[in-house]
Each structure stands twice: as C-alpha cells, then as structure tokens.
C-alpha positions in Angstrom: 4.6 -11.1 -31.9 5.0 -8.0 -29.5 3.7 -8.9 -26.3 0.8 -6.9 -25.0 1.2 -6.2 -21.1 -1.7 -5.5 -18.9 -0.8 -6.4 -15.8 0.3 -3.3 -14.2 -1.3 -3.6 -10.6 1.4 -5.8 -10.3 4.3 -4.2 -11.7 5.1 -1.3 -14.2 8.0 -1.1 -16.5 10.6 0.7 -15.7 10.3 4.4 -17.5 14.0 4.7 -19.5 14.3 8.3 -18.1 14.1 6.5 -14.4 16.9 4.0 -15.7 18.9 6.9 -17.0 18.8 9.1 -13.7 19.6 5.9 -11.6 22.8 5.2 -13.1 25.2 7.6 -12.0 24.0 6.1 -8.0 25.2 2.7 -9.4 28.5 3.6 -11.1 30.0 7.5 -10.2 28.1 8.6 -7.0 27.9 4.8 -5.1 28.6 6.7 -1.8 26.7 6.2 1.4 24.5 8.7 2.4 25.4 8.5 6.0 29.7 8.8 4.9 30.8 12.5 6.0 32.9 12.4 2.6 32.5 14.1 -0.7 31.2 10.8 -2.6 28.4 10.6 0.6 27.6 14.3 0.5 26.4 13.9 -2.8 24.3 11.0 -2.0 23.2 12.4 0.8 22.2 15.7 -1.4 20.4 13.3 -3.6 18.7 11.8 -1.0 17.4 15.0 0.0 16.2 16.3 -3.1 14.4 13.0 -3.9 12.2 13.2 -0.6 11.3 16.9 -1.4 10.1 15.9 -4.5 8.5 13.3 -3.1 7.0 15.3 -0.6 5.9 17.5 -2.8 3.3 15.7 -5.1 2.1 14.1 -1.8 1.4 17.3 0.2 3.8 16.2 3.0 7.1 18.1 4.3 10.1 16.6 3.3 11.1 15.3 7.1 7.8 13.8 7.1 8.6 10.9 4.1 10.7 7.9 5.6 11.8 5.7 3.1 11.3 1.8 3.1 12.0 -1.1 1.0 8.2 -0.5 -0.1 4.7 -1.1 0.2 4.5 -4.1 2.5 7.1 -3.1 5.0 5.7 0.7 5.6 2.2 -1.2 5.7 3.8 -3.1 8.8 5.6 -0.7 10.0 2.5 1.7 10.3 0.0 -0.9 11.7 2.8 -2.5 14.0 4.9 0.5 14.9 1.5 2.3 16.1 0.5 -1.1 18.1 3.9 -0.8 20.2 3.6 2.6 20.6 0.1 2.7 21.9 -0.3 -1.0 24.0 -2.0 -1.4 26.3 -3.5 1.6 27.0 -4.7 1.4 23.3 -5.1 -2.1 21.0 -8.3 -1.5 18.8 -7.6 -1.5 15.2 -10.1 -0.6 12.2 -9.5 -1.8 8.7 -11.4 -2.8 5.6 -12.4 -6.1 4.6 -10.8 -5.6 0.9 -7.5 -4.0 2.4 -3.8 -5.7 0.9 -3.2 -8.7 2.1 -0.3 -7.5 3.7 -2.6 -5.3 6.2 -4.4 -7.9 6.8 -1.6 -10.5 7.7 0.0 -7.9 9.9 -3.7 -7.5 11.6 -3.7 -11.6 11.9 -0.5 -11.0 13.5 -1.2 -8.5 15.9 -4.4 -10.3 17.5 -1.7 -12.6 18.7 -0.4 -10.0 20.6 -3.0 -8.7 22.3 -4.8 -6.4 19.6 -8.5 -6.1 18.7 -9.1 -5.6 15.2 -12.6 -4.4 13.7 -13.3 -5.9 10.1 -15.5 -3.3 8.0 -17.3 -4.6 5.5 -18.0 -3.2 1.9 -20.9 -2.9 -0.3 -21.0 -4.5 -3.4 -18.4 -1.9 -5.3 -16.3 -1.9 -2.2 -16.9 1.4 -0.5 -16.8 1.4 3.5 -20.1 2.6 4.6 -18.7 5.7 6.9 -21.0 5.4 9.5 -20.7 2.2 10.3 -16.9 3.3 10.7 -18.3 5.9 13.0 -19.5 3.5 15.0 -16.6 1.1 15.1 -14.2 3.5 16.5 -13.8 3.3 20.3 -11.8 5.2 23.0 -9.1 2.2 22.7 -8.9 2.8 18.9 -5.1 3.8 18.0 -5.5 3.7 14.0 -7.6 3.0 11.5 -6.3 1.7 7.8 -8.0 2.5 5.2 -7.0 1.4 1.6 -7.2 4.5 -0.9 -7.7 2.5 -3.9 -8.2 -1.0 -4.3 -5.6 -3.1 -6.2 -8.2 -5.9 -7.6 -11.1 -3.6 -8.4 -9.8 -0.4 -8.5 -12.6 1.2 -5.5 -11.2 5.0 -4.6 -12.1 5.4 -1.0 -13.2 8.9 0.0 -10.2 9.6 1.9 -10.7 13.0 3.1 -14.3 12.2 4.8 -12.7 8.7 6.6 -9.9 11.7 8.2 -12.6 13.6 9.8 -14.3 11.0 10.5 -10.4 9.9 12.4 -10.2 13.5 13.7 -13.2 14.1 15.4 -13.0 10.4 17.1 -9.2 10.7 18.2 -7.9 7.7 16.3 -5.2 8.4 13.6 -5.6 7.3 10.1 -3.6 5.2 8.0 -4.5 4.9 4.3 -2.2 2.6 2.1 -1.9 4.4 -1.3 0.4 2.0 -3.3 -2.1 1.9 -6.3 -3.5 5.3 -6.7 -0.3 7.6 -6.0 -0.2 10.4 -8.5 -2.8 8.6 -10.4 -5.2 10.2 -7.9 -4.8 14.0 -6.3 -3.3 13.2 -2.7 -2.8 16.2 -0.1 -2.2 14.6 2.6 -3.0 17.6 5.2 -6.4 18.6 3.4 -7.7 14.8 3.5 -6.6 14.8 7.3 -4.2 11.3 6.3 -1.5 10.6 9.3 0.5 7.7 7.7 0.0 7.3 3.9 2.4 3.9 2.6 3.5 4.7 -1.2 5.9 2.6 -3.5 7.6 3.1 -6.6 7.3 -0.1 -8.6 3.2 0.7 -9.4 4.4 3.8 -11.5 7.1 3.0 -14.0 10.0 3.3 -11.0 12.2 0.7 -10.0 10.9 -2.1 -7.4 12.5 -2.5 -3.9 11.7 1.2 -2.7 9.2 2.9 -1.2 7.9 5.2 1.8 5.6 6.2 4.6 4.8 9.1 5.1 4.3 10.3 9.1 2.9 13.2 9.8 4.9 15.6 12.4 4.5 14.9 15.8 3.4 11.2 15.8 5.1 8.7 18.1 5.5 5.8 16.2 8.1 2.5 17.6 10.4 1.9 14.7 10.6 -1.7 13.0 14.3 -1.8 12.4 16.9 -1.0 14.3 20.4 0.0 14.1 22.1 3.1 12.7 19.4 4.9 13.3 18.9 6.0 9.4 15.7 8.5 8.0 16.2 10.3 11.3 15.8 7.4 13.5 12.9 5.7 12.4 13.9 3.4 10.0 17.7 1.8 9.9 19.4 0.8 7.2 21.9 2.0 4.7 19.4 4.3 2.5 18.8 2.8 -0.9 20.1 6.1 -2.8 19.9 5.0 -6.4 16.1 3.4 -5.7 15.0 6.6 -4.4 16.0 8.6 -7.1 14.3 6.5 -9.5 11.5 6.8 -7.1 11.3 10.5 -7.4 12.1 10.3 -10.8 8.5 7.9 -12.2 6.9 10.9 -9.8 8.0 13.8 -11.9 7.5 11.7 -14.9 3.7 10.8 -14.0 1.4 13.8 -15.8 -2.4 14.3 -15.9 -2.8 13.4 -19.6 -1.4 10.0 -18.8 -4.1 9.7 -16.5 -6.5 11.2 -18.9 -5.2 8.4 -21.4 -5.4 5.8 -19.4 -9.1 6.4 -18.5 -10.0 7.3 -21.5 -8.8 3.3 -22.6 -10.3 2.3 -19.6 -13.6 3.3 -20.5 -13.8 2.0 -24.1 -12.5 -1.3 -23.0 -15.3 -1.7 -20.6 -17.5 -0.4 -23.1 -16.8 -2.7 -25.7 -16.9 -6.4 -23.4 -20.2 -5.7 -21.5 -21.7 -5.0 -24.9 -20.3 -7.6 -27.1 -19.4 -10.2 -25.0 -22.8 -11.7 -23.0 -23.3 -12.1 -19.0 -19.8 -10.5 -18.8 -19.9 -8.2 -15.6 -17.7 -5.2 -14.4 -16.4 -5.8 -10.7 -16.5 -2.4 -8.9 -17.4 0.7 -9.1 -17.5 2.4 -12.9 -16.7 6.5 -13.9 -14.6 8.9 -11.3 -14.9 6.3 -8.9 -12.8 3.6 -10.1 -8.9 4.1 -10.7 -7.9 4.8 -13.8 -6.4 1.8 -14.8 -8.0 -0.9 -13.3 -10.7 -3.1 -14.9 -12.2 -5.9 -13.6 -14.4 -8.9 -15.4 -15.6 -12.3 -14.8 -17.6 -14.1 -17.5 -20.0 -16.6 -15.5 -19.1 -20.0 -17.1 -15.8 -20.2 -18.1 -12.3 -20.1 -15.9 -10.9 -17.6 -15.2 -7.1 -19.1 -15.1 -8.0 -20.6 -18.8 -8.6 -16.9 -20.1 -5.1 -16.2 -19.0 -3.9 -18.9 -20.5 -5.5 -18.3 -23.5 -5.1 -14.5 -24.0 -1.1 -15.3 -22.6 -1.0 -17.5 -26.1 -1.8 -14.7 -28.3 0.7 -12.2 -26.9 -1.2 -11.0 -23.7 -0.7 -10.8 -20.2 -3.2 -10.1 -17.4 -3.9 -11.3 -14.3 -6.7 -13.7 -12.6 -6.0 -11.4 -9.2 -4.0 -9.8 -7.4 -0.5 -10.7 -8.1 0.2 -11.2 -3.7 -2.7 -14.4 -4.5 -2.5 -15.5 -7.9 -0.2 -18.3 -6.4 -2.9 -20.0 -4.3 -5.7 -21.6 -5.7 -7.8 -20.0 -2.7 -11.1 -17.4 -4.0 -10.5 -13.6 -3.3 -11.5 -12.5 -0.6 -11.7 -8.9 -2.0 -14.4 -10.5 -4.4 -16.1 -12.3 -1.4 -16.4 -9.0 0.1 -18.6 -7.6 -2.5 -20.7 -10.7 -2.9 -19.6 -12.5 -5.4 -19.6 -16.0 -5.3 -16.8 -18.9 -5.9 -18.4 -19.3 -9.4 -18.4 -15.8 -10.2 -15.0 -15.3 -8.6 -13.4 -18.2 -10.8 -14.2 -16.9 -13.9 -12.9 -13.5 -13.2 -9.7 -11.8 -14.8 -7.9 -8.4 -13.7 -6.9 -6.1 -17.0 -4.7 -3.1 -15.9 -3.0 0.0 -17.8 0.0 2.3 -17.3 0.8 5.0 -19.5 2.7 3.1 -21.9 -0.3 0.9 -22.8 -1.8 2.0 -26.2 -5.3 2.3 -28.1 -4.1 -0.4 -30.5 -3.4 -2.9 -27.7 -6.4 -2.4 -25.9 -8.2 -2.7 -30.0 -6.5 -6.1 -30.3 -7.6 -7.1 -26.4 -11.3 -6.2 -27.5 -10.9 -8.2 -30.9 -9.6 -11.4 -28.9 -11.3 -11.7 -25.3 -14.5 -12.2 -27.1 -13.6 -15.0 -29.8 -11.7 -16.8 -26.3 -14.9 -16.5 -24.3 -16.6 -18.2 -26.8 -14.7 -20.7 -27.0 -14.3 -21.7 -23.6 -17.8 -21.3 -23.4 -18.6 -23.8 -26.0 -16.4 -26.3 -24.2 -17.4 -25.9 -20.2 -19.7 -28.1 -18.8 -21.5 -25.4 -17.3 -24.4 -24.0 -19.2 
C-alpha cells in the first residue's frame, strides 16, 4: 500500500531536482563561503546567486535576504533583534492571537524583559480586524508581526493594507510567511513588508534553512555573534548546499501547481461537508484560504482517532499543527476563532503540495466518511 501524505504544513518532500542541485555542495564544491580560495569562491558564487534568486520571487534586493537556519530563528531574530535595538525608548509589540507559536513564545519571552505586547484577536476565520490594529499601535510601538497565512487554517492576511496601516503609524511590520511563500504573490516593497521570515522545508526544499528578509536601512541587533557572516547580521559558517536547494524548490514552485493544488482543495472540501454530516470547514473558504490547507472537525468523534484510523489505511494528516501535536493541550489558533474544546478535539488538518494527486485526495473522500461513521457509532457522545 502506497502511503498517501497529507501533511504538508509540516514538511514537504524533498523535490529530486533540489536533491540533484545540492549534491555537488556536499561532495565537489564543500568549500566555505567565507575561504578566499578557489573551492570558497565558488561557494561564495553560489551563495550569491541563490539569494538573487531568492530575492527575486520575493520582491526584495539581494543584500536585503539574510539567511538563517529557518523559520523559528528569523521569527526571533526579527521580534528580539528589533526589541534590543529599540529598548527603552520603544517596547510595545503587536501580534495576532493565531500567530506561530514560536512568535508567540518569543513575545512570552520578551515581557520578561521589559516589553509590552498587544494580543489582537481574530474573527471567527481568523482575519485581524485592521482597525482595531489601528488603534493598538502607540508611539512606543517598534513592530508589529503579522502572520501572512495561517499554518492550521490556512487564513491569508491582507498584508499590504496591515503595511499602511504600519506606515502611516511609524511602527515597522513584520509578517512571517513560512506557509504561503510562492504559494501566494509576495512583493515585499508594494505590500509595505519590513521583515518577512521565509523557510525552505514548506516547499519541497531541504529542512534546516531559511531567511529574513530586512529591508535596507533598518537597524536591527543581531542574534548571533561571531564572524560576522550575511554581512554582519547573522554569524555562522553559511549553510551553502541548504541554500541552494532553497533557491532551487523556489524556481521549481509554478502557478499551475498552485492552480492544482486548489483546485484539489476545493473538491475535497466539497465532497466532506456534503457527504459527511455536522462536518465543518475551519477558516476562511475561496481566495482567502491558502491553497493547500483544509481544515475539519466532525463534532463527536476524536480527532486523534481519525488519524489513527486514516494513518491505518495508508494516510497521514495531522490533528494540528505539527509545533503542538505533541501536547495534549487545545489550539489556541482554534480558541481564537471560537471553537470550543469539543469542537477543537474532533478536528483534523488535511494539507497538499504539488505532488499530491486527484486519485489520493479520491481515495481520502472514499475513506474519511466510512471512519467518521464508525467512530461515530462507537462515541459516547450523541
């Protein structure tokens, strides 16, 4: 039985092409970027040509994207970097209720140290209402971090009207983009975006890498220190054959993957809320929702058993986001929108890539309604 994987808001597979361009920086060009040699010449020229590309899809300049070990460091390195920079003459912080729990950690974090933190709240698909971030922004406000698409329920924040909103207050704007990058158009200068955190491992590159982009002229307190590495903002010996795969799932992404993957999206969604009763879509549906994210709790029946069950016949998705799915605590991203504990337990997270196909997603609709049955016809619950 070939296993059907749906759990790509977690991790991707690696795309073979990104394998095949990585190898050479494992085996023939090893050198270190930083070596004034020929071997670190030509790692340093791949270095390079990776954050152009990079830069490119992204709407940045190429001096402007720092490379990190990947979404949860440039998260803290944007939110704590800033906070060093700015204290005391500046300590407010704005973020989302539904933001990464590693935003929200590092927010935790810096109220030990002297920060004030604003919490927005959501409506019940998880959009920030913008005017009550209007409001929350204060002269002592040094960022605000704004996720652009949810990794549980797939929410695409309106990005561009949260920078003006940033602009014309004087606080800068920090949007972590792990999920929707070049799944969603990002031009960073047109949606007036200051720090945007992107990783590889979310679209078919290799895990381990990733980047922040800053925009020119910032002042940001670097979070590692030492040889003074991506122009002295982040040390540490540059991960050259990471970044190259990096750049690599980029190139590789195109807009009829996209196209594919909502397209699947939609007739999945379709198909359970008509043939499987009091099942319910968390989020937003249409344009508004990322391509590849669904999101479905059933009322009566456990969550964790669907997985269990669907994991038996081949399948794997997720009750959650993967940074939770080890603690038996509710989501808080589901909390934000209203749901409650027994809504939130019987939840499951289905996600695409580009390699997931019409016949997988046929055999997910053929099984996820025989398994909700059953559970239902053994829960206690009515």
């Amino acid at each position: 039985m070939k296993p059907i994987y749906l759990d790509n808001a977690a991790t991707t597979k690696i795309d073979a092409e990104v394998l095949k361009a990585m190898l050479p920086y494992l085996k023939e060009h090893y050198g270190n970027a930083s070596s004034m040699h020929f071997k670190g010449e030509k790692a340093k020229r791949a270095l390079d040509d990776s954050r152009r590309k990079i830069a490119e899809v992204s709407g940045a300049k190429p001096e402007e994207i720092h490379f990190t070990s990947g979404g949860t460091e440039s998260n803290n390195w944007a939110l704590k970097g800033l906070f060093w920079k700015n204290y005391p003459k500046k300590n407010h912080l704005v973020v989302s209720k539904i933001e990464h729990d590693c935003i929200l950690k590092t927010c935790e974090w810096l109220e030990t140290q002297g920060a004030k933190v604003t919490y927005l709240g959501v409506d019940e698909n998880g959009f920030v209402n913008l005017e009550q971030l209007r409001k929350a922004i204060t002269k002592k406000t040094f960022l605000v971090s704004i996720m652009h698409a949810n990794n549980e329920i797939g929410t695409i924040q309106d990005i561009e009207k949260i920078g003006e909103i940033c602009r014309e207050k004087g606080a800068l704007f920090h949007s972590d983009a792990c999920q929707s990058f070049t799944k969603v158009p990002i031009d960073v200068k047109k949606q007036n975006v200051d720090l945007l955190t992107i990783n590889s491992h979310k679209i078919s590159g290799p895990k381990g890498v990733g980047a922040l982009y800053i925009r020119n002229g910032i002042e940001i307190t670097p979070l590692l220190h030492g040889g003074g590495h991506e122009r002295g903002l982040r040390s540490g010996t540059e991960n050259v054959a990471g970044i190259v795969g990096f750049a690599k799932a980029t190139e590789l992404i195109r807009k009829k993957d996209v196209e594919k993957m909502k397209s699947l999206q939609n007739e999945l969604i379709k198909k359970i809320l008509t043939t499987i009763p009091k099942a319910k879509l968390n989020g937003p549906d249409g344009d508004r929702r990322l391509c590849n994210n669904v999101n479905l709790s059933f009322g009566n029946v456990e969550g964790e058993a669907v997985g269990g069950y669907l994991e038996k016949e081949g399948i794997y998705v997720s009750t959650g986001s993967a940074c939770m799915s080890n603690t038996l605590s509710s989501s808080y991203v589901l909390t934000a929108l209203g749901l409650t504990d027994f809504e939130q337990n019987s939840s499951i997270r289905v996600s695409l890539s580009k390699y997931t196909t019409e016949k997988e997603i046929n055999k997910l609709i053929k099984i996820l309604p025989e398994v909700i049955k059953k559970l239902r016809r053994i829960s206690p619950i009515s």
